[in-house]
DOZAVEX-418344 format. One record per residue (C-alpha): residue number from 1; z, x, y; residue in one letter. Coordinates in steps of 0.5 Angstrom, whole numbers. Example, Ala and Ser with C-alpha at 12.3 -4.5 7.8 and 13.67 -1.06 7.14 Angstrom:
BEGIN
   nr      w      u      v  rest
    1     16     25     -9     A
    2     14     27     -2     S
This chain:
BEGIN
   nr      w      u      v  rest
    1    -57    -41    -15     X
    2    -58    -33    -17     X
    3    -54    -31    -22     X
    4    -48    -26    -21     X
    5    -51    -23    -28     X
    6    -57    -20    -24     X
    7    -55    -13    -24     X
    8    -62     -9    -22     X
    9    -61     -5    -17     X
   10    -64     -4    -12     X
   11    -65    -11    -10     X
   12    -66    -15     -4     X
   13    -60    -21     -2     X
   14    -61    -25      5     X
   15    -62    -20     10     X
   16    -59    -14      4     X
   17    -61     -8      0     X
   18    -55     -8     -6     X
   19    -55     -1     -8     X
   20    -50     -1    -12     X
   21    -44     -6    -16     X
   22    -39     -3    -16     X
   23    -33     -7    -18     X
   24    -32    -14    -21     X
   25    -27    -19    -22     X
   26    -24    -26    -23     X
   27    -28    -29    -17     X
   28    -32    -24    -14     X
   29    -36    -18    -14     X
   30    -36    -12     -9     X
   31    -43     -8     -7     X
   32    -45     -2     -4     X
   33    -51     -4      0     X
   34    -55     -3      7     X
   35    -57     -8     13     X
   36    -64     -7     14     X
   37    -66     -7     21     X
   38    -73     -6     26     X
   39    -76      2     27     X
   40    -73      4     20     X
   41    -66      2     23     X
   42    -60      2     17     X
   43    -53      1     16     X
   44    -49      3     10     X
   45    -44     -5      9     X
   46    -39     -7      2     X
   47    -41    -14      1     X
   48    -36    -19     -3     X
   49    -40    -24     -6     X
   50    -37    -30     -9     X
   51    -38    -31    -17     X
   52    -43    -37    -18     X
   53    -38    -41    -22     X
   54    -32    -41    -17     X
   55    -39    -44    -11     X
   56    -37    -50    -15     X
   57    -30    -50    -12     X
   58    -29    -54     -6     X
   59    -22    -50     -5     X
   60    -23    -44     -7     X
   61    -30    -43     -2     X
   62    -25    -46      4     X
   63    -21    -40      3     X
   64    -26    -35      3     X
   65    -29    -38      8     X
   66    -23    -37     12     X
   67    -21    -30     10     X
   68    -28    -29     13     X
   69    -27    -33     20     X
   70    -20    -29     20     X
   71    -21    -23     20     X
   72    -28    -23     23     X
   73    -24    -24     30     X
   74    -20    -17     29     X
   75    -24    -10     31     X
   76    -19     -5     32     X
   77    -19      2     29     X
   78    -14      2     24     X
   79    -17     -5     22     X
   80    -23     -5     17     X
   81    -28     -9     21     X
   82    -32    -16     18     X
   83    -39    -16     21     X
   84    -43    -22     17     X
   85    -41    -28     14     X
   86    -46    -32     11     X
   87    -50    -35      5     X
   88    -56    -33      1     X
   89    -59    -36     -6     X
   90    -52    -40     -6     X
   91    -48    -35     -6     X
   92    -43    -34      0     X
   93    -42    -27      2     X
   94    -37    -23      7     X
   95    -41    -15     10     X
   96    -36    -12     12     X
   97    -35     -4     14     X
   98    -36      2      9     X
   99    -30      8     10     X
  100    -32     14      6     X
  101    -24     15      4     X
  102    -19     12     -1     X
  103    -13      7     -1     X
  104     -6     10      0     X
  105     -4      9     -8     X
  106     -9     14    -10     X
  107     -8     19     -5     X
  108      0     18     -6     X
  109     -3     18    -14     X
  110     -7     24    -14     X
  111     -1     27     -9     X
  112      3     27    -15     X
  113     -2     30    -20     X
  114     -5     35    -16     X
  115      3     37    -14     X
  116      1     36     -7     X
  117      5     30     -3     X
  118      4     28      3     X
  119      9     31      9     X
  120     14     27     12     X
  121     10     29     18     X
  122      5     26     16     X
  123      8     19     11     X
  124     10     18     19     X
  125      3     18     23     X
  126      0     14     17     X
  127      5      8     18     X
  128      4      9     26     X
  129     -3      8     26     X
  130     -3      2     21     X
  131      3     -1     25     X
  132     -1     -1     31     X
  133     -7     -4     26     X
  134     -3     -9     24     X
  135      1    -11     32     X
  136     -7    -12     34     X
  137     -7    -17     29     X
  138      0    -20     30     X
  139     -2    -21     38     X
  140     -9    -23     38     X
  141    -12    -28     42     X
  142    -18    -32     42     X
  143    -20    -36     47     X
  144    -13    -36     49     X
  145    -11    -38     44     X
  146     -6    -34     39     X
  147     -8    -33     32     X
  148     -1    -32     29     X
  149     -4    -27     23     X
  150      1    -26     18     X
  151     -3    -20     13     X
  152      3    -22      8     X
  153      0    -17      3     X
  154      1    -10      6     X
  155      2     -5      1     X
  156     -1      3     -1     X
  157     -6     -1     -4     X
  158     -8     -5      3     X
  159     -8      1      7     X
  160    -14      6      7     X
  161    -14     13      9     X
  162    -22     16     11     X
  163    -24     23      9     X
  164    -24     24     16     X
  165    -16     22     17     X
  166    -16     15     19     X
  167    -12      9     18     X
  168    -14      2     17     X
  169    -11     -4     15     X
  170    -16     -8     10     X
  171    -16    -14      6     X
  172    -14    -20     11     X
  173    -16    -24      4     X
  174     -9    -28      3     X
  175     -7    -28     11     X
  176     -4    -34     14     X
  177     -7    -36     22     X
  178     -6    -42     26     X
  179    -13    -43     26     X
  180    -14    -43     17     X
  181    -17    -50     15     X
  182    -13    -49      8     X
  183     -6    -50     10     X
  184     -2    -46      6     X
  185      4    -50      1     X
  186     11    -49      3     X
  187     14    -45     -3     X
  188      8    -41     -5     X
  189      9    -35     -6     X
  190      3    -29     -5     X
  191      3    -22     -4     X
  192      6    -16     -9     X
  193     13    -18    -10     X
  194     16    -10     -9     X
  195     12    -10     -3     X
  196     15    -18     -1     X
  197     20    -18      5     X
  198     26    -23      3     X
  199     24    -29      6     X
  200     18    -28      4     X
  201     21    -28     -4     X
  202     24    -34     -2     X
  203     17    -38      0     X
  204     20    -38      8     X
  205     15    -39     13     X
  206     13    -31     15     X
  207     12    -28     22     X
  208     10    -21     23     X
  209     17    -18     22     X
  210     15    -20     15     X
  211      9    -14     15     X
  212     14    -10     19     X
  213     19    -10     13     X
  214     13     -9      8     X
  215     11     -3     12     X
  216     18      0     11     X
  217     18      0      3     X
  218     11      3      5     X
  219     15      9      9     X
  220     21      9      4     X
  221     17      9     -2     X
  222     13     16      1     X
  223     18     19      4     X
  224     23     19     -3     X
  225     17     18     -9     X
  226     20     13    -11     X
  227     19      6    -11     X
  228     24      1     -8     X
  229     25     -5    -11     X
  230     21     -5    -18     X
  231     25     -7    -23     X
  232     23     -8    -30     X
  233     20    -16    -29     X
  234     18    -20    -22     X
  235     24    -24    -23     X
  236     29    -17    -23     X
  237     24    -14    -17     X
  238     25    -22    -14     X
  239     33    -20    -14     X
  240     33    -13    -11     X
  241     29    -15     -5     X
  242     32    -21     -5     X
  243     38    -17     -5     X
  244     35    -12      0     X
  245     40     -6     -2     X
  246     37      0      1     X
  247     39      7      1     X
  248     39     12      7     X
  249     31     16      4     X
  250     35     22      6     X
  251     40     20      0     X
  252     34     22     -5     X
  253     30     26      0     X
  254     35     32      3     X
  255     30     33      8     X
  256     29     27     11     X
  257     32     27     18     X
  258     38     22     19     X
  259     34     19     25     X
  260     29     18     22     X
  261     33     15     16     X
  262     36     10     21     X
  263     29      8     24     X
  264     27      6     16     X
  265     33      2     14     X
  266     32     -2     20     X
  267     25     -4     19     X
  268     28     -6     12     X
  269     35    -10     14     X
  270     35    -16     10     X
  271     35    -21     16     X
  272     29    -20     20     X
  273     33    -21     27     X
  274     35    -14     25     X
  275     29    -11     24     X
  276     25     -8     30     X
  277     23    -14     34     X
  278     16    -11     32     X
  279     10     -7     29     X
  280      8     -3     36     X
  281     17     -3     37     X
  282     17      0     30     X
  283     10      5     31     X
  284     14      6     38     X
  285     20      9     34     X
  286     17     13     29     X
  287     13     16     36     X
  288     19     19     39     X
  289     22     22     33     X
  290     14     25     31     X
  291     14     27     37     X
  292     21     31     38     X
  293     22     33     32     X
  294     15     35     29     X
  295     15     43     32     X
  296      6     43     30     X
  297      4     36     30     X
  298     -4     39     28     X
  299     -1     41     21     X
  300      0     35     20     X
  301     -7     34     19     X
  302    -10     28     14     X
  303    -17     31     15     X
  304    -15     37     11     X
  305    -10     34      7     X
  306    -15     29      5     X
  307    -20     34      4     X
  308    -16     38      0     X
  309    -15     33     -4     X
  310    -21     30     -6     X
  311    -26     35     -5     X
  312    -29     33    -12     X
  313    -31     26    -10     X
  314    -32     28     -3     X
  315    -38     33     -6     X
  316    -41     28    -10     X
  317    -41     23     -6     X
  318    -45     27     -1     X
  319    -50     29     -7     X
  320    -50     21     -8     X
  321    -52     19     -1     X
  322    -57     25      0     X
  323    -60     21     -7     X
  324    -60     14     -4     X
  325    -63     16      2     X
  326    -69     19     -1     X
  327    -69     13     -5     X
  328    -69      8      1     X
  329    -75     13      4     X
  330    -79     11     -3     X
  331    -77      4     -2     X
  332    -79      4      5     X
  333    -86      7      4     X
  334    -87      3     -2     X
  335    -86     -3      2     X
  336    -79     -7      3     X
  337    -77    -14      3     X
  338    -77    -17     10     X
  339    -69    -17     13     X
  340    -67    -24     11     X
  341    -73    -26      5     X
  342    -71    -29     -1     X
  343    -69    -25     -6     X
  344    -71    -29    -12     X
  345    -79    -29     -8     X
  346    -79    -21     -9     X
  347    -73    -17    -12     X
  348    -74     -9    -12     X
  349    -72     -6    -19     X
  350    -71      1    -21     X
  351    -67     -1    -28     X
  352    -61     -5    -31     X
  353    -55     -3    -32     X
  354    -49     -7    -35     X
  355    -44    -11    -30     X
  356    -38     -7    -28     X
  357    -32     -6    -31     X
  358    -26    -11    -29     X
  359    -21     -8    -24     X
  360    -15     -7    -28     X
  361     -7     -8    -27     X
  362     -5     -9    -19     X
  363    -12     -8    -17     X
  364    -14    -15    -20     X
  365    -17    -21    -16     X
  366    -13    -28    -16     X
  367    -11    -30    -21     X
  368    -11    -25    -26     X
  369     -7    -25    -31     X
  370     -4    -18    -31     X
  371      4    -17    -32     X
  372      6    -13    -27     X
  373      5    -14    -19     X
  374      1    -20    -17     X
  375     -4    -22    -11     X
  376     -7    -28     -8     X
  377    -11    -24     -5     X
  378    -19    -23     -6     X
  379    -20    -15     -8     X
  380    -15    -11     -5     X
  381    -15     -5     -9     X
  382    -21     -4    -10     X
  383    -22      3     -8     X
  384    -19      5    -15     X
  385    -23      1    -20     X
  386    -27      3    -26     X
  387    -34      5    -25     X
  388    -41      1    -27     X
  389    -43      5    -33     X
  390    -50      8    -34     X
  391    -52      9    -41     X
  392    -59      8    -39     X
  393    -64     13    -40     X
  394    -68     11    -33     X
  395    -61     12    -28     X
  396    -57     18    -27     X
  397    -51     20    -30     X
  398    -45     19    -24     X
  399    -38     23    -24     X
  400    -33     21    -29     X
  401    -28     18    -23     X
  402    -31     15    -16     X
  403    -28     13    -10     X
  404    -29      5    -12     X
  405    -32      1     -6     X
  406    -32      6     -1     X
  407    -36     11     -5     X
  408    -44     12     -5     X
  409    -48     10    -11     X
  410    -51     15    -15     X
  411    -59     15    -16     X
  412    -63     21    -19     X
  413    -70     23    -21     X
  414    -70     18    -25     X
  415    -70     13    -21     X
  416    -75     16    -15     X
  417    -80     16    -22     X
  418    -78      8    -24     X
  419    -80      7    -17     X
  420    -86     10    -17     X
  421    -88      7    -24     X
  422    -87      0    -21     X
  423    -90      2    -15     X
  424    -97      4    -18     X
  425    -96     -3    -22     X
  426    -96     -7    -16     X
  427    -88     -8    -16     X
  428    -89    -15    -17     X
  429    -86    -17    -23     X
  430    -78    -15    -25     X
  431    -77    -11    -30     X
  432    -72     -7    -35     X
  433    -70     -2    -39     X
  434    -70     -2    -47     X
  435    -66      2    -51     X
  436    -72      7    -51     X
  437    -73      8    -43     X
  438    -79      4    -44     X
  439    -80     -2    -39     X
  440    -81    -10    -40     X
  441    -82    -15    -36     X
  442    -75    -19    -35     X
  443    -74    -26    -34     X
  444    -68    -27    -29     X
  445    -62    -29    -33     X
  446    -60    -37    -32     X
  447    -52    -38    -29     X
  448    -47    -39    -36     X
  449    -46    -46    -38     X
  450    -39    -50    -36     X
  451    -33    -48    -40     X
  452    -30    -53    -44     X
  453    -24    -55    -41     X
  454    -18    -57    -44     X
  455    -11    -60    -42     X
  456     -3    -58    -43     X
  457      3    -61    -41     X
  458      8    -56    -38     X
  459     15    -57    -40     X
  460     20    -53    -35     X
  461     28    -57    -36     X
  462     31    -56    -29     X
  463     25    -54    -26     X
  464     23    -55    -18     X
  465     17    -53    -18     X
  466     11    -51    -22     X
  467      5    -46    -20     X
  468      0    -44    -24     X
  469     -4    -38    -22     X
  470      0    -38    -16     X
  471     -2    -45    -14     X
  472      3    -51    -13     X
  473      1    -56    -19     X
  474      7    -60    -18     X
  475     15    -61    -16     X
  476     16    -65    -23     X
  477     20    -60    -29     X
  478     14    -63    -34     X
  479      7    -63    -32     X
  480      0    -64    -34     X
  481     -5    -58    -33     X
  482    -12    -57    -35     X
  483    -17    -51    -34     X
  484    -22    -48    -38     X
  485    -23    -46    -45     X
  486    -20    -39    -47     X
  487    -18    -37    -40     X
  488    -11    -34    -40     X
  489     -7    -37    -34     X
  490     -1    -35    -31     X
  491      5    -41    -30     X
  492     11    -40    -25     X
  493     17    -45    -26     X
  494     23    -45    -20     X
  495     28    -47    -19     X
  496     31    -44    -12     X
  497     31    -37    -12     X
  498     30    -37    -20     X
  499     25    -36    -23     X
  500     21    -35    -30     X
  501     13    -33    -31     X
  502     10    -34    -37     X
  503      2    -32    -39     X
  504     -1    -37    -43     X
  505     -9    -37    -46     X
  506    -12    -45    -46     X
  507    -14    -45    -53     X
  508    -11    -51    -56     X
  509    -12    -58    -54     X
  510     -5    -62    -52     X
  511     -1    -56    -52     X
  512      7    -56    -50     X
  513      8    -50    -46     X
  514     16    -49    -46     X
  515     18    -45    -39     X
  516     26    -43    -39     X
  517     28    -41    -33     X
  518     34    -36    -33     X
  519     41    -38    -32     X
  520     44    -39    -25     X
  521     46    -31    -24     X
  522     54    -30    -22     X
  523     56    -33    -16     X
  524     56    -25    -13     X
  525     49    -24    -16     X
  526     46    -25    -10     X
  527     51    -25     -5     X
  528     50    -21      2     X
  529     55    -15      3     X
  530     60    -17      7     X
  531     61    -11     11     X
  532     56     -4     12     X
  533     56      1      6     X
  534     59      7      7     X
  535     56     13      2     X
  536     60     19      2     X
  537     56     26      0     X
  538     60     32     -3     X
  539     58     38     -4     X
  540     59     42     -9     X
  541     59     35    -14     X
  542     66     38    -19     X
  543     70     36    -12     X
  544     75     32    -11     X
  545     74     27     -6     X
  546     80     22     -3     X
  547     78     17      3     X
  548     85     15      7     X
  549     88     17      1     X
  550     85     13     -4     X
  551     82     17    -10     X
  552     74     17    -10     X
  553     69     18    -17     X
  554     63     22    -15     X
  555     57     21    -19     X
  556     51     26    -17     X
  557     55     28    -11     X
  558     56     20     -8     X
  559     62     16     -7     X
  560     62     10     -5     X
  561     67      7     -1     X
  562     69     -1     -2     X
  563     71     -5      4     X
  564     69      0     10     X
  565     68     -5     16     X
  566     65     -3     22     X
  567     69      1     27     X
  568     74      3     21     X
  569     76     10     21     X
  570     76     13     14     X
  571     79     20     14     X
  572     76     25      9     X
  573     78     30      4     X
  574     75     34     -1     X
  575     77     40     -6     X
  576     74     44    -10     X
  577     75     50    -15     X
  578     73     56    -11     X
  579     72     53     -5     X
  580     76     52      2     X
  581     79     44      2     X
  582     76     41      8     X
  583     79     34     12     X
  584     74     30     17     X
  585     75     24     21     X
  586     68     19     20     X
  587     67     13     25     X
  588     63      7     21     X
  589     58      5     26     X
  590     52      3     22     X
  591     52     -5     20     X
  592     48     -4     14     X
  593     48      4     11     X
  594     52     10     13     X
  595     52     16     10     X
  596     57     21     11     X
  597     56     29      9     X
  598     62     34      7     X
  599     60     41      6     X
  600     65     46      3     X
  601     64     53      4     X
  602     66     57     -2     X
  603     72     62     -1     X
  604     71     69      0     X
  605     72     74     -6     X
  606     75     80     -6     X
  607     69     85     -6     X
  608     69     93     -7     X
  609     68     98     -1     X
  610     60     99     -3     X
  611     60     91     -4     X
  612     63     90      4     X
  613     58     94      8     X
  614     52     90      4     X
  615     50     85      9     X
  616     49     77      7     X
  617     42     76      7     X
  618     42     71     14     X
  619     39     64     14     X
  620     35     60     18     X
  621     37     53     22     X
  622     33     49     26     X
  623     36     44     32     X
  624     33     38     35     X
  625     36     32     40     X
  626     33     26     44     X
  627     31     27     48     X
  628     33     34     49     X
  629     39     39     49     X
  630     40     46     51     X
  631     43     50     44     X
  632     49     55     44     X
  633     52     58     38     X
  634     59     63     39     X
  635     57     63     47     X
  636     50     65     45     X
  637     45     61     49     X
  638     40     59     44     X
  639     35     56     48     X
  640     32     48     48     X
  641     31     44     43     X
  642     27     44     39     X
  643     31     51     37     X
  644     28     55     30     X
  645     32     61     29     X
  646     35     67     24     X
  647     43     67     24     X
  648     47     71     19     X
  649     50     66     14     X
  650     57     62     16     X
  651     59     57     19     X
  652     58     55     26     X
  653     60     51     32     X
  654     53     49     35     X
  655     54     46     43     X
  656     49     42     45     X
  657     48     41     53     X
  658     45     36     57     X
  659     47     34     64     X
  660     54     31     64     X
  661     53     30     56     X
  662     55     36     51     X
  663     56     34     44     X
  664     59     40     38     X
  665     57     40     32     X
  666     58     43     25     X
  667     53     48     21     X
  668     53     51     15     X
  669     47     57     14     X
  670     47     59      8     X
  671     43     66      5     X
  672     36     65      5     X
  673     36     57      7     X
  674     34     53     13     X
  675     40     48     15     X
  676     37     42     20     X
  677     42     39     25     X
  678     39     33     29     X
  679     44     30     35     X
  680     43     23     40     X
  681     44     26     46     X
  682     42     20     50     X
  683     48     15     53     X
  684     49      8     53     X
């Protein structure tokens, strides 16, 4: 079997050229490489291979087995495709496609730092294109017979963004199928916790409104910048999913229109029947709100967003690519192994370089022992990952910070040199660089012997089950474990909906491990809301607010009102110092969350004559309807919707016609602002 500690490049592997490791984890390495073909044919692929120890294990080698037999049969535009799925010196790998791009976490990161966030426009078009990925997967069919894909671990770190704007969902690692020959236990908890749906938290079994709910966390987390369920443990981010009590976007961000507010807090509804009954019926509802309210759809452009972003990465990347090139051209000429040769007979080597760094915090490989976010899945957050350090003198020098995966290896002068050296050396023996540059020959590195292993008991009083590095070991409160030496595992006891994670390193022989798991939580803990919740936003936030004459605290402008029922109307009114005291009628017609918005406008100040004939600055408003509306102001025609306009600042009474159907609104425009109205014109 080849050593995974080989790490010369370029090298042959089966029908392969590694050209470059790029990340490397608990149980698998990730390649740049190219597929080789007849007439100087050539295909840039990632390929993960499985680490040699973990060929040793018959379960572990299932799984891979079927994440490539799952994803293999989805081809989709908004799906990294799989192309090969094989063997070779021992060592079973998956090619899969190569996206020049980066994972949402990082644009979302680089967004943040660059002071350069991602539109609402274009937060909706990503999720669209990778709810129709993920709808592909949920309905396909093979043979006749449904798949039943579930991806289960849907985050920004799964979801890929190209230089050029597109959107795939990758990493079917951990998904479920009906045709996966490694059942997954009743109970198993995979994926990222803050990302889980509620039943997902729960360990029930999953369908595809499961990965509908974890792309709501996704548009709710972009359209706010904030995250939804974290808390400061997993068992605490377990609890608020759980609990699934989600504010309105538009409560954090103002410019969230309230439609589409209504569309996310759907998609997260604690009961999946409540959810939209689907990935496409989900896209279909972003559609319509994209495509009625985005006035410039083009400037929503991920392309130049992306490029604009990255345009570091993107300009090395080119320099790299040009340099493999012409770094395969020398190879081609110097005389390359025959697609699918054994790479132990001939191996090309430029070089050595040390094995790549680890892939920290949620990127992790399974059974990482990081403390925060957890996946049983295979790399999913690879597009971030530290980069193959080249301290040796015979490679060039690479940017600081790459594009993980998907970004192509740095090869310079240097290397094209080596080339030749072996070259005129007949390029028959492997060879390596010494502290010096100068070149040795080099005896292939031999596998690691076994680990020693060693055994614990697991004492967890209460306990119902017991899971170790995300596997089931037993339903007992104490168990037996064993592992190798010096690793760290994870263990998580439960019992019920509580649960505690404690990390432990295997260095010590017939240790006890003690597990506590907290105490059952006050029976309100966890308790489902009764009725919607009805939010009251006041403006200015000094006001006093009564709700059918009942006294309400404000905090940050919000007041929450207790006990509200559906169909209940609440009469609200509030005051304030300076301003003109206002009194609205709100039906509660929302079951999860309602939000209701009172506006005072400020009372007018005596002015002198001079200050009388200075007009107010106007401000601007902006009118849309579904699906459309004919806008007057004041016996004003305004035009249809979408309406943009300039009026002097005041209060208005805008009517919006369609047909038989007209509806009144009220609108403050105020100096130098734009207010936004959105009205349902539709009818039952």
């Amino acid at each position: 079997m080849a050593s995974a500690n080989a790490n010369t490049f370029p090298q042959a592997f089966g029908r392969y050229i590694l050209t470059q490791k790029i990340a490397m984890g608990g149980m698998a390495e990730i390649f740049r490489a190219k597929s080789l073909g007849a007439e100087g044919f050539e295909k840039v692929v990632v390929i993960k291979r499985i680490l040699p120890h973990f060929s040793e294990d018959e379960g572990f080698v299932t799984m891979f087995k079927d994440e490539a037999r799952v994803a293999a049969h989805l081809s989709h535009a908004n799906v990294v495709q799989i192309f090969d799925f094989d063997e070779a010196e021992g060592l079973f790998y998956i090619a899969m496609e190569y996206v020049e791009g980066q994972d949402l976490k990082r644009v979302l990161d680089q967004g943040a730092k660059k002071a350069l966030p991602l539109s609402i426009a274009q937060a909706v078009h990503i999720i669209i294109e990778a709810a129709l990925g993920l709808h592909y997967a949920h309905t396909r069919v093979v043979d006749g017979a449904p798949l039943n894909i579930v991806h289960r671990d849907v985050s920004p770190h799964n979801i890929m963004v190209s230089f050029s704007g597109e959107v795939k969902i990758m990493d079917f690692g951990i998904a479920k199928a009906a045709s996966r020959s490694t059942k997954t236990r009743v109970g198993t908890v995979k994926g990222k916790c803050a990302y889980m749906s509620p039943e997902q938290a729960r360990g029930k079994p999953l369908d595809a409104r499961s990965d509908l709910f974890a792309l709501g966390v996704c548009l709710w987390e972009m359209l706010t910048g904030k995250r939804l369920f974290v808390g400061e443990s997993d068992f605490e981010t377990l609890n608020n999913v759980l609990k699934a009590e989600v504010p309105a976007p538009s409560e954090l961000n103002p410019d969230v229109p309230k439609e589409l507010d209504a569309i996310v807090l759907k998609a997260l509804s604690r009961e999946r029947e409540d959810r939209q009954a689907d990935c496409a019926a989900f896209a279909g509802e972003l559609r319509r709100w994209y495509y009625s309210s985005v006035a410039d759809p083009d400037a929503a452009s991920l392309k130049g967003y992306m490029h604009e972003l990255f345009a570091d990465d993107i300009a090395q990347l080119r320099t790299d690519v040009a340099a493999e090139v012409a770094m395969m051209e020398q190879l081609r000429r110097n005389g390359l192994p025959a697609p699918g040769s054994n790479s132990q007979q001939r191996r090309i080597v430029t070089g050595s370089q040390p094995a790549a760094r680890g892939i920290p915090d949620e990127r992790t490989i399974a059974l990482d022992s990081s403390p925060n976010e957890h996946t049983l899945a295979l790399p999913d957050g690879i597009a971030s990952a530290s980069q193959v350090p080249r301290g040796q003198t015979n490679i060039a020098p690479t940017a600081k910070s790459r594009t993980g995966w998907y970004v192509g290896v740095g090869v310079g002068a240097a290397v094209l040199a080596a080339i030749a050296v072996i070259a005129a050396g007949g390029g028959s023996k492997p060879v390596k660089g010494d502290a010096n540059g100068t070149t040795t020959g080099a005896v292939e590195g031999a596998i690691a012997p076994k680990a020693h292993k060693i055994g614990i008991r697991i004492h967890a009083p209460g306990a119902q089950q017991i899971l170790v590095d995300d596997n089931p070991i037993c339903t007992e409160p104490d168990c037996d474990f064993g592992g190798e030496q010096g690793k760290t595992v994870k263990i998580l006891a439960r019992s019920g909906e509580r649960m505690k994670i404690v990390y432990h390193k295997l260095d010590q022989d017939g240790a006890t491990v003690e597990v506590k798991i907290p105490e059952p939580a006050t029976p309100t803990a966890l308790a489902a809301p009764t009725g919607p919740v009805v939010i009251v936003h006041v403006e200015p936030a000094t006001a006093t607010v009564t709700v059918n004459d009942h006294a309400l605290a404000l905090s940050n402008s919000n007041a929450k009102v207790v006990d509200a029922k559906l169909g209940d109307t609440l009469h609200v009114e509030a005051k304030a110092e300076g301003y003109r005291s206002e009194r609205q009628d709100f039906v509660v017609k929302n079951p999860q969350i309602e939000t209701f918005v009172l506006s005072l406008e400020k009372e007018k100040e005596k002015r002198t004559d001079s200050a009388r004939t200075a007009p107010a600055e106007p401000g601007k408003i902006v009118v849309t309807a579904q699906p459309w509306a004919k806008v007057s102001a004041k016996g004003k025609d305004l035009g249809l919707t979408p309406v943009k306009t300039e009026l002097p600042a005041g209060k208005y009474a805008l009517t919006l016609t369609k047909g038989e159907t007209k509806k009144t609104v009220s609108v403050v425009v105020k100096p130098g602002q734009t207010a936004t109205v959105n009205v349902d014109m539709r009818t039952e």
